[in-house]
NUPAVO-607634 format. One line per field, with one value per residue (C-alpha): residue number from 1; chain; x, y, z; residue in one letter. Coordinates in nm, 2 decimals, padded with zeros to 4 digits. Last residue first. Layout:
pos: [NUM, ...];
unit: [A, ...];
X: [X, ...];
Y: [Y, ...];
Z: [Z, ...];
code: [A, ...];
// end
This chain:
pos: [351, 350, 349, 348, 347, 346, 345, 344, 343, 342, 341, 340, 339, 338, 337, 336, 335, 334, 333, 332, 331, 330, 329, 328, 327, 326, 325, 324, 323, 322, 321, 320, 319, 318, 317, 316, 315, 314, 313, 312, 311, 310, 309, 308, 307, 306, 305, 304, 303, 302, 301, 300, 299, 298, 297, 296, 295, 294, 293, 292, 291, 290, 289, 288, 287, 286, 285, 284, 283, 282, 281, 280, 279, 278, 277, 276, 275, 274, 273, 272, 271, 270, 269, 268, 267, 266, 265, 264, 263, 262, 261, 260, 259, 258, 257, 256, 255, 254, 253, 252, 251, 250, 249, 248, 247, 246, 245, 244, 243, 242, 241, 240, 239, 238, 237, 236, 235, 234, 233, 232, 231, 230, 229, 228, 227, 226, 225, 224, 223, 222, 221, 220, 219, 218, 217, 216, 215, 214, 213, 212, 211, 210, 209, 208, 207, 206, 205, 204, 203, 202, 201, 200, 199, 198, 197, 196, 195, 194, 193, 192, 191, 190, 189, 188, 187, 186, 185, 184, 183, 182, 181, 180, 179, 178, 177, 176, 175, 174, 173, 172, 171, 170, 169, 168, 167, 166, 165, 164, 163, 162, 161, 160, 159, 158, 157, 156, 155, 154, 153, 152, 151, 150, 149, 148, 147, 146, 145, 144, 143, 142, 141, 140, 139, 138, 137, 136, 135, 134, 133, 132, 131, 130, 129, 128, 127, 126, 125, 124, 123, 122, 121, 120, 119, 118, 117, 116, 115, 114, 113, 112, 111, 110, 109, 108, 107, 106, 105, 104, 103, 102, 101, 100, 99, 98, 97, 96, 95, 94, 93, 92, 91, 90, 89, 88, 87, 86, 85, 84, 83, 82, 81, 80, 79, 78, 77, 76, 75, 74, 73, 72, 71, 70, 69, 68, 67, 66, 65, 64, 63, 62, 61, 60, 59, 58, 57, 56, 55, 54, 53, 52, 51, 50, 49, 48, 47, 46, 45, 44, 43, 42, 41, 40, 39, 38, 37, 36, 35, 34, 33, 32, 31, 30, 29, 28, 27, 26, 25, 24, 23, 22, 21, 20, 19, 18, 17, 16, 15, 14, 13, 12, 11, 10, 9, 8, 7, 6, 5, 4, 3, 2, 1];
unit: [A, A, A, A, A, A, A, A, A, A, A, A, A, A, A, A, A, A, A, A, A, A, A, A, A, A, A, A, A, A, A, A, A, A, A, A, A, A, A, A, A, A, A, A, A, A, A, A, A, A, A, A, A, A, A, A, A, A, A, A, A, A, A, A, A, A, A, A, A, A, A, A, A, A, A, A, A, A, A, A, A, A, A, A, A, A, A, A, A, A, A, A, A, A, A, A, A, A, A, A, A, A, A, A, A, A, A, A, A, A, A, A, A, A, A, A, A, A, A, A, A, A, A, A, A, A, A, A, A, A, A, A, A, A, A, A, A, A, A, A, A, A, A, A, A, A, A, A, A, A, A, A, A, A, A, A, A, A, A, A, A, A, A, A, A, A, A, A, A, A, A, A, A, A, A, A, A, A, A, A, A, A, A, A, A, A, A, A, A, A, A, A, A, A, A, A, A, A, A, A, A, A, A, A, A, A, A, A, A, A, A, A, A, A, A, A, A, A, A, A, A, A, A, A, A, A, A, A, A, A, A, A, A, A, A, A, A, A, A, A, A, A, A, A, A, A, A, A, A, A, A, A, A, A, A, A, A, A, A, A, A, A, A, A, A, A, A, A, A, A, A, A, A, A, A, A, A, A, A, A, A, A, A, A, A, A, A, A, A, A, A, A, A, A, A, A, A, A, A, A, A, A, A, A, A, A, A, A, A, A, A, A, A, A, A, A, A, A, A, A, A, A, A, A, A, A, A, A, A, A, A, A, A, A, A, A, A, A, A, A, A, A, A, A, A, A, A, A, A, A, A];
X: [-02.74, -02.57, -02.47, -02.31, -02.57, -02.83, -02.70, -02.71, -03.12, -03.22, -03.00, -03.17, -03.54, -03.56, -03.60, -03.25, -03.13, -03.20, -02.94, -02.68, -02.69, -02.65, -02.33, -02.20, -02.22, -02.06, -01.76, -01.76, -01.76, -01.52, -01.22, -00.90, -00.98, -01.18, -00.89, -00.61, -00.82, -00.84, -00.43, -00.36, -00.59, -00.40, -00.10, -00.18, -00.33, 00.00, 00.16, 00.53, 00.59, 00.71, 00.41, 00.24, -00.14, -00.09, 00.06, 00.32, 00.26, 00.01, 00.14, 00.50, 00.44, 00.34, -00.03, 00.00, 00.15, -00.13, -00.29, -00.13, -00.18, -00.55, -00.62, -00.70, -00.95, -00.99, -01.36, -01.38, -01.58, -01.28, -01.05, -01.24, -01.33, -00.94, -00.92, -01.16, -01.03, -00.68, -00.76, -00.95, -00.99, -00.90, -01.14, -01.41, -01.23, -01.33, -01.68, -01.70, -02.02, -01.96, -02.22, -02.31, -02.63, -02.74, -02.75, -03.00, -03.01, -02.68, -02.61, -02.85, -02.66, -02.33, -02.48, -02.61, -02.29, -02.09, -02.33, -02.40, -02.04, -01.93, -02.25, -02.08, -01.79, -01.95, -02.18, -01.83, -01.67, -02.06, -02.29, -02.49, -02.26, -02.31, -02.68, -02.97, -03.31, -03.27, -03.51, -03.51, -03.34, -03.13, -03.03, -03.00, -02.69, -02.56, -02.58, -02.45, -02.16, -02.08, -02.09, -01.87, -01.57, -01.40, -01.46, -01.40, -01.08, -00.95, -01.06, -00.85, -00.55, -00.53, -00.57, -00.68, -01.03, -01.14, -01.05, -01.28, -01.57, -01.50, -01.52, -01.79, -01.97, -01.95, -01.67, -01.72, -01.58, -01.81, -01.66, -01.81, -01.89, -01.96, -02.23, -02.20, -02.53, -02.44, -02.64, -02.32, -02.17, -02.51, -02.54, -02.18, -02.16, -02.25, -01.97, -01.77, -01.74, -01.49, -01.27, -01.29, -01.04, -01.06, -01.02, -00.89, -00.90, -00.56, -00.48, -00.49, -00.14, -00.08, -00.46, -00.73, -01.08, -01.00, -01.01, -01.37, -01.47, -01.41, -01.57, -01.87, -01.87, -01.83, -02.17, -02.35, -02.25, -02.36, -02.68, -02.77, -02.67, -02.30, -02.28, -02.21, -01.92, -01.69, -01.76, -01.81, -02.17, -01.95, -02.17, -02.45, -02.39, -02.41, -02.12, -01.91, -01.90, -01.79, -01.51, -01.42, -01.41, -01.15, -00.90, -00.87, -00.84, -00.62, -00.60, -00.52, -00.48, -00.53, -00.43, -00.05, -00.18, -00.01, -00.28, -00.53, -00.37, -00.26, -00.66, -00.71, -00.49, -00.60, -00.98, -00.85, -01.15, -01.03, -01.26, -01.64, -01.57, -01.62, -01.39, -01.51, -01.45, -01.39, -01.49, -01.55, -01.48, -01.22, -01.38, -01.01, -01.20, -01.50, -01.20, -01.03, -01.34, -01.45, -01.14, -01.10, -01.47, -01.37, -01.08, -00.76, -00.52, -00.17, -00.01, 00.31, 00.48, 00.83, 00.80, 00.60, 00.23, 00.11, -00.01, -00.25, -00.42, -00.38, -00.37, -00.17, 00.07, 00.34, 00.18, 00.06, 00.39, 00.56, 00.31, 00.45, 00.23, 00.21, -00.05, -00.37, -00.62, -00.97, -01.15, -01.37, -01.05, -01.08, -01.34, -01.04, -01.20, -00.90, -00.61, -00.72, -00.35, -00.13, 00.05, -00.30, -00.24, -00.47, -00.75, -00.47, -00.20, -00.15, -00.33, -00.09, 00.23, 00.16, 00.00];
Y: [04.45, 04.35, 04.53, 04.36, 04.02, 04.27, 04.43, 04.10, 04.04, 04.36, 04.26, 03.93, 04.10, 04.36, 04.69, 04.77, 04.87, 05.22, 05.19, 05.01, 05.26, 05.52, 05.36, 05.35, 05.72, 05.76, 05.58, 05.72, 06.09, 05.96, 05.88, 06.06, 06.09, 05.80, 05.60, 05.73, 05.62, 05.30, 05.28, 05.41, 05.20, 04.84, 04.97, 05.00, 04.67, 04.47, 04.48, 04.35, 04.20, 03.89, 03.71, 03.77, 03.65, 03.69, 04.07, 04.04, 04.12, 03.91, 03.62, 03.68, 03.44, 03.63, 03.56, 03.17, 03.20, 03.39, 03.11, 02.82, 03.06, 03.12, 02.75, 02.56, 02.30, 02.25, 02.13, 02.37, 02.60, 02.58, 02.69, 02.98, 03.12, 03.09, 03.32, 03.58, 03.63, 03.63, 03.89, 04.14, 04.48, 04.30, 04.06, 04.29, 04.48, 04.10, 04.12, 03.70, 03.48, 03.17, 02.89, 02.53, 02.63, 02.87, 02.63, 02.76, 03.12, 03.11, 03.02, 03.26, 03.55, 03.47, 03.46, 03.80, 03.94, 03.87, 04.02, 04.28, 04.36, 04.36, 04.60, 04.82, 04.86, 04.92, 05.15, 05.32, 05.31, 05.48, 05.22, 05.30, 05.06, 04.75, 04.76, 04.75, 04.55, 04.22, 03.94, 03.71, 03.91, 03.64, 03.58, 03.90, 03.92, 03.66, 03.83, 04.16, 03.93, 03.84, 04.14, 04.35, 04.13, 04.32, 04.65, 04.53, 04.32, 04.70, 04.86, 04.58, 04.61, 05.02, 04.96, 05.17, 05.22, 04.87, 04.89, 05.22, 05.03, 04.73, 04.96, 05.13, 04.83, 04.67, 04.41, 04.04, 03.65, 03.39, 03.11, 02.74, 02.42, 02.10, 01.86, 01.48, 01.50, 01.74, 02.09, 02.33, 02.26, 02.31, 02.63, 02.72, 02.64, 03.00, 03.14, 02.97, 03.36, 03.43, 03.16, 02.95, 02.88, 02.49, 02.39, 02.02, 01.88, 01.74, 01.44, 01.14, 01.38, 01.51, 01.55, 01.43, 01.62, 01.76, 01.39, 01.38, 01.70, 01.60, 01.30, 01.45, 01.71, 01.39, 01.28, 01.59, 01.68, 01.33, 01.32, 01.68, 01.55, 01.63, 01.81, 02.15, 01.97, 02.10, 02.47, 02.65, 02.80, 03.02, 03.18, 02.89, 02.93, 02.59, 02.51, 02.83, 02.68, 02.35, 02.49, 02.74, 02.42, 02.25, 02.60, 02.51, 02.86, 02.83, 02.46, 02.47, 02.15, 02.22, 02.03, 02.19, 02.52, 02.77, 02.65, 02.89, 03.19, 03.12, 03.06, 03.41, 03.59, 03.43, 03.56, 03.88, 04.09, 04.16, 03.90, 03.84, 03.55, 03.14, 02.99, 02.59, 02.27, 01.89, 01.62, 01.37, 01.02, 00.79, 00.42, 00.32, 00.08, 00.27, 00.60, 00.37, 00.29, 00.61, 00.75, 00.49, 00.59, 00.96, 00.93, 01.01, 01.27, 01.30, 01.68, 01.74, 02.03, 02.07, 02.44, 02.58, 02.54, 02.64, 02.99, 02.81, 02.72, 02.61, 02.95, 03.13, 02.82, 02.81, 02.58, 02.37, 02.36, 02.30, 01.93, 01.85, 01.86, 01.67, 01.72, 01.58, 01.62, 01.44, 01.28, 01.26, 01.25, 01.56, 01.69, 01.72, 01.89, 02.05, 02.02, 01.73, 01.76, 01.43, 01.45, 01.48, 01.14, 00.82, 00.80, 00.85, 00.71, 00.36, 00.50, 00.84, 00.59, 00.33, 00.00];
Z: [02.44, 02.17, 01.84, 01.58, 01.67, 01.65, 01.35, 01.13, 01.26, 01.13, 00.82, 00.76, 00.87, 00.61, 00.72, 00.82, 00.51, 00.58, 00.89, 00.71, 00.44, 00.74, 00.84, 00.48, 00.44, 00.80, 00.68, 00.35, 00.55, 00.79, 00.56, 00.64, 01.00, 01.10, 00.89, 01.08, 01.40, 01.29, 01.20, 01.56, 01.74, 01.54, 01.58, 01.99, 01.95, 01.78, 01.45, 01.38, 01.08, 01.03, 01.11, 00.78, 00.82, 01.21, 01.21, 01.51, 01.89, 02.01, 01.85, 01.96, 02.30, 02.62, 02.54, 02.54, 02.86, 02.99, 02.86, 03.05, 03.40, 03.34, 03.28, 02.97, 03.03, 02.62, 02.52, 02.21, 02.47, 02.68, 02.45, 02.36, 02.77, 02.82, 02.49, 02.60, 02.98, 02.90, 02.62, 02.76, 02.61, 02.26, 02.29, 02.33, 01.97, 01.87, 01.96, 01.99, 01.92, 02.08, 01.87, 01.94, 02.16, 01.89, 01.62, 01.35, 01.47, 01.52, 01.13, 01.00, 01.21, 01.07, 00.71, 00.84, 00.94, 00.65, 00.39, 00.67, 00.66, 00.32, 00.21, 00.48, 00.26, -00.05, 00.14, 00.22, -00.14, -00.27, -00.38, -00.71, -00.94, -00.70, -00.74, -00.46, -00.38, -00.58, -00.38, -00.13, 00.12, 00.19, -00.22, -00.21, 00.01, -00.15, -00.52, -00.31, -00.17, -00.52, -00.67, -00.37, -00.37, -00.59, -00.43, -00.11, -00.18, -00.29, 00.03, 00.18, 00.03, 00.07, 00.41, 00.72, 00.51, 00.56, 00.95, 01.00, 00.80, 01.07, 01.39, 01.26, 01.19, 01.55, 01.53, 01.41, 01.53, 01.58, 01.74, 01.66, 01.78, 01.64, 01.75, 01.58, 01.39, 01.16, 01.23, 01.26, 00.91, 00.70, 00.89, 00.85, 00.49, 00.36, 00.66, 00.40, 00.25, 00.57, 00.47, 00.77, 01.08, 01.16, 01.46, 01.50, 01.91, 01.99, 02.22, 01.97, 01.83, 01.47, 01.42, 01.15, 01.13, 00.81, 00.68, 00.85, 00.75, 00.37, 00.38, 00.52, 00.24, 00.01, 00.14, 00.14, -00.21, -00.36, -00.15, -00.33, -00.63, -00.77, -01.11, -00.90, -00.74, -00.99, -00.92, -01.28, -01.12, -00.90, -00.60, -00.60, -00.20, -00.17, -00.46, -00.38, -00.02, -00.09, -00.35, 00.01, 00.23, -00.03, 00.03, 00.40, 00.55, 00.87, 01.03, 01.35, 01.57, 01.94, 02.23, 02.23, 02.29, 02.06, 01.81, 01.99, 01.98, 01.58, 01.49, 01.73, 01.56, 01.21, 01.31, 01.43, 01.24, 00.92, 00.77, 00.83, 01.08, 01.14, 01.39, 01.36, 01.56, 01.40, 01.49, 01.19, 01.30, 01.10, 01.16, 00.94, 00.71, 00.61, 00.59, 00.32, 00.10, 00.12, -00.01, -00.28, -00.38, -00.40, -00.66, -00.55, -00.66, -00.52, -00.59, -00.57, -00.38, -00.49, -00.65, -00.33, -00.28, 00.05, -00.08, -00.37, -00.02, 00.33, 00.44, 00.75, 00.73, 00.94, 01.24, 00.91, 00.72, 01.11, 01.14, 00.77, 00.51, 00.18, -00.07, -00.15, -00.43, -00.43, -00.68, -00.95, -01.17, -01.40, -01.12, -00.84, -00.52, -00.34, -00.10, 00.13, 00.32, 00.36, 00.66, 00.85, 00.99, 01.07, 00.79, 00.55, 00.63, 00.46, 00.14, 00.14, 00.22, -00.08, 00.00];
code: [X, X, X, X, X, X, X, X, X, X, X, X, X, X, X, X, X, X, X, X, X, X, X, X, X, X, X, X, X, X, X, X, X, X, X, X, X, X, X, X, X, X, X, X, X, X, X, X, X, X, X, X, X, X, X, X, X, X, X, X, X, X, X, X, X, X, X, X, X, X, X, X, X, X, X, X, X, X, X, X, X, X, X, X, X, X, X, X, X, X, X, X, X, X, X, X, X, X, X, X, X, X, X, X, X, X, X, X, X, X, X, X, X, X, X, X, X, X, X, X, X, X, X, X, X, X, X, X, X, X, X, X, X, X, X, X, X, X, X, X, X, X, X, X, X, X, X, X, X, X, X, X, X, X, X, X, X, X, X, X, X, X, X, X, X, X, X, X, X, X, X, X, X, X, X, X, X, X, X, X, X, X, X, X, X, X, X, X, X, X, X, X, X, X, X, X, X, X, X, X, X, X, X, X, X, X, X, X, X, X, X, X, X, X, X, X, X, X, X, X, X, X, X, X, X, X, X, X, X, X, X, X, X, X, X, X, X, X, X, X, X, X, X, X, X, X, X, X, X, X, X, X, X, X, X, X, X, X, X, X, X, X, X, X, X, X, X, X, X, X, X, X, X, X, X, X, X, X, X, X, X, X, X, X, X, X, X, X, X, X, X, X, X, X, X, X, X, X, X, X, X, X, X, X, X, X, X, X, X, X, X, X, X, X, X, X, X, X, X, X, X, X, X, X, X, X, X, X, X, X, X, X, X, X, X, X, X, X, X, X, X, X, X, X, X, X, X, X, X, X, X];
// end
């Protein structure tokens, strides 16, 4: 039996990398446990000039997993982007009884698929049984750690917050962290970066045809958004996909402010691990804390960047762009009247 076969219900050393439609199959490629602690996305990213990709069709995989009894348990951060997600992911995986995985690119092809964002998808010729059962697969090869101890977290794209519904009803009980800010805060954030504002604009169709699809109906176009209603549209796209999913598994869900974390974060990140079943005590995360992650920008750690950064590029942004910020706050507010985005603020604005 070659090595992938032999390891693969037992050993994430062999990453599921992405749907394969040529093959009706699977890709994998080789990880070592420091590639994934590196890693701040297991996508295109990970791929250097020796990686080589393994495909394997999807019956072989079953077949394997039948005989290995490989259980799906895995944990979830779901987020609306630029709100400490990868911080929190790299936090979290500084515990040795956590496995973080940050941004599976497979989950993303899953979510395109359900959210009918990218027709092109190769799953979209799968039946519905067809896409639930190698979504299952998926989770449960996913749900593979380094150690029996570990618990695997996975850190979603923020657009798989589509899947997190159908993720956080399977029978076997995940959990989940909600990360957000207020939209102020997250307006302010997309303005401190020239990056982000331009993810915003190209992101904007497709969360406006998600947005809609929630509303049930087309009620705004891209080309009559100013930059901050642009903005704004990102959050309450975000925000109310987050919302659905609590609404549908509330007990199984941590929502997390994460400028609240900020304030207090020996308090917030003990409260994480032990939601995912982790009796971390005060002392093992302060520990945690007084590592570099705290201190260094968690998608490119070799740059510094820590909450006093973090203030002073907001407040930059207040200044240079508040009229944008304020014109996408008061979109928000006129698009309150329908229900998915009344329900989106709530959860960015608790009581």
């Amino acid at each position: 039996m070659d090595a992938l076969s032999a390891s693969l219900g037992h050993t994430p050393e062999f990453f599921p990398y992405a749907v394969e439609a040529r093959h009706d199959g699977m890709s994998f490629i080789r990880l070592s446990r420091n590639d994934y602690a590196q890693a701040s996305f297991l996508d295109a990213r990970i791929l250097t000039p020796g990686s080589v990709q393994h495909a394997v069709p999807w019956s072989k995989i079953s077949m394997l997993l039948e005989a290995t009894g490989l259980e799906e348990r895995c944990h979830y951060i779901f987020h609306i982007g630029h709100v400490g997600s990868t911080l929190l992911s790299r936090l979290i995986g500084a515990d040795p009884r956590v496995f973080a995985l940050r941004e599976p690119a497979i989950l993303r092809q899953f979510a395109l698929r359900l959210g009918q964002i990218d027709a092109r998808q190769p799953m979209g010729m799968w039946s519905d049984v067809e896409y639930d059962a190698r979504l299952g697969t998926c989770l449960q090869l996913l749900s593979r750690t380094f150690d029996s101890t570990q618990s695997a977290v996975i850190k979603a794209t923020s657009f798989v917050s589509e899947l997190a519904v159908a993720l956080l009803t399977r029978s076997l009980a995940p959990r989940a962290v909600m990360m957000y800010v207020a939209p102020e805060s997250y307006l302010a954030t997309i303005f401190g970066g020239p990056n982000s504002r331009h993810e915003a604009k190209l992101m904007a169709p497709g969360r406006l045809r998600r947005l809609h699809r929630r509303i049930g109906r087309e009620v705004w176009r891209v080309d009559s958004l100013s930059e901050g209603e642009t903005v704004a549209l990102g959050w309450i796209c975000e925000m109310s996909a987050l919302a659905q999913a609590l609404t549908a598994a509330r007990e199984r869900v941590l929502p997390m402010d994460f400028d609240a974390f900020l304030t207090a974060p020996t308090e917030h990140l003990c409260a994480v691990l032990r939601y995912f079943g982790i009796p971390a005590t005060e002392r093992e995360t302060q520990e945690i804390l007084a590592g570099p992650h705290l201190y260094r920008y968690s998608k490119a750690p070799e740059h510094a960047y820590d909450a006093a950064l973090r203030t002073d590029v907001l407040n930059a942004a207040r200044s240079r762009h508040g009229a944008e910020i304020v014109r996408g706050l008061r979109w928000l507010e006129r698009a309150a009247d329908y229900p998915c985005v009344k329900a989106a603020l709530r959860l960015g604005h608790p009581a």
